[in-house]
VOPAGU-2260 file (C-alpha; in pm, 1 decimal, decimal comma):
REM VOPAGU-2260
SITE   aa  ch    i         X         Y         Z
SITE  UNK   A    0   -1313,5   -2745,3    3476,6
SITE  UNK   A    1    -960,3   -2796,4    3296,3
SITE  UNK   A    2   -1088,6   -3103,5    3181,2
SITE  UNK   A    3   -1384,6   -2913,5    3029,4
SITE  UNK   A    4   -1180,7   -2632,8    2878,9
SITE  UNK   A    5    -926,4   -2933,8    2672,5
SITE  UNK   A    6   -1195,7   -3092,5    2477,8
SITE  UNK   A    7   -1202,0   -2939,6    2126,6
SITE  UNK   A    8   -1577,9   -2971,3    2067,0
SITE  UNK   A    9   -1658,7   -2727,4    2360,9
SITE  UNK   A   10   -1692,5   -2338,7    2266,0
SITE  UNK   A   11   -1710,6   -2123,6    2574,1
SITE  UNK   A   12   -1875,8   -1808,3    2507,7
SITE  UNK   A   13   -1734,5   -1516,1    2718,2
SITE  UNK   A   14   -1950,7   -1248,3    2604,7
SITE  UNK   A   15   -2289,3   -1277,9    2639,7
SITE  UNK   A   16   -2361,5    -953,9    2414,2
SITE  UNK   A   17   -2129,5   -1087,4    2124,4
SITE  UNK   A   18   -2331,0   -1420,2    2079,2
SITE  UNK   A   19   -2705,1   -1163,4    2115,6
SITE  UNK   A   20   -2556,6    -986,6    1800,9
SITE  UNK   A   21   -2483,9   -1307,1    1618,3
SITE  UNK   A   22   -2893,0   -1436,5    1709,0
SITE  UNK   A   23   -2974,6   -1095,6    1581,7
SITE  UNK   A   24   -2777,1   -1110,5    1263,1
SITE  UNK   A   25   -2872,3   -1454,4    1195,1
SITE  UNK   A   26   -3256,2   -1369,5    1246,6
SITE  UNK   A   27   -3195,9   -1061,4     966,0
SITE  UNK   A   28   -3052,7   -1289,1     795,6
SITE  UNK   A   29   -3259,8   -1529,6     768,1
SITE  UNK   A   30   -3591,5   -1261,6     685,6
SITE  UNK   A   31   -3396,4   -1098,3     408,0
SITE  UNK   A   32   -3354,8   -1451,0     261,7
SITE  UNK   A   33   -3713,8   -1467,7     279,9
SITE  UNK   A   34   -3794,2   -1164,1     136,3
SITE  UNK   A   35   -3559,0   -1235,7    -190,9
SITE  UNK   A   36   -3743,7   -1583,0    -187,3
SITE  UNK   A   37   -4065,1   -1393,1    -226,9
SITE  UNK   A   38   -3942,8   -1125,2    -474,1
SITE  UNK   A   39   -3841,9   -1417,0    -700,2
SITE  UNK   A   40   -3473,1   -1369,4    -640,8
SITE  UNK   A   41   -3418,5   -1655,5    -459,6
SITE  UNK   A   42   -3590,4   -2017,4    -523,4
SITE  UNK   A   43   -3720,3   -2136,9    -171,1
SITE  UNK   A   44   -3755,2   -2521,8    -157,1
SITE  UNK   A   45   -4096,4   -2701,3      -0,6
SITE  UNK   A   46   -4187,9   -2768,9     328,2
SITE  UNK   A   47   -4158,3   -3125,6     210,2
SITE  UNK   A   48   -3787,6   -3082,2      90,7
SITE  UNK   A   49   -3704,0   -2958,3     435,1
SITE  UNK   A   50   -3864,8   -3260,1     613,8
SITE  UNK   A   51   -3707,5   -3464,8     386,0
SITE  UNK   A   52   -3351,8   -3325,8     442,6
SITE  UNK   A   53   -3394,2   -3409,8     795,1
């Protein structure tokens, strides 16, 4: 488990409730960038784009 703990890419998350709130802020997030992309605030990029960028 020491082993584990050393490497730099792994992130441990201790509180459960803490990373919730960050899925929770990331969804509003995400649905208020939405809703500026439909006001015509935003510019929102195609579906193809996104494929694309993958």
């Amino acid at each position: 488990m020491e082993l584990v703990k050393s490497l730099g890419f792994i992130i441990e998350v201790n509180n459960e409730e803490s990373s919730h709130s960050k899925v929770l802020k990331d969804i509003k997030d995400a649905v208020d960038e939405v809703n500026l992309i439909k006001a015509g605030k935003l510019k929102g990029i195609s579906a193809k784009a996104l494929i694309n960028e993958l």
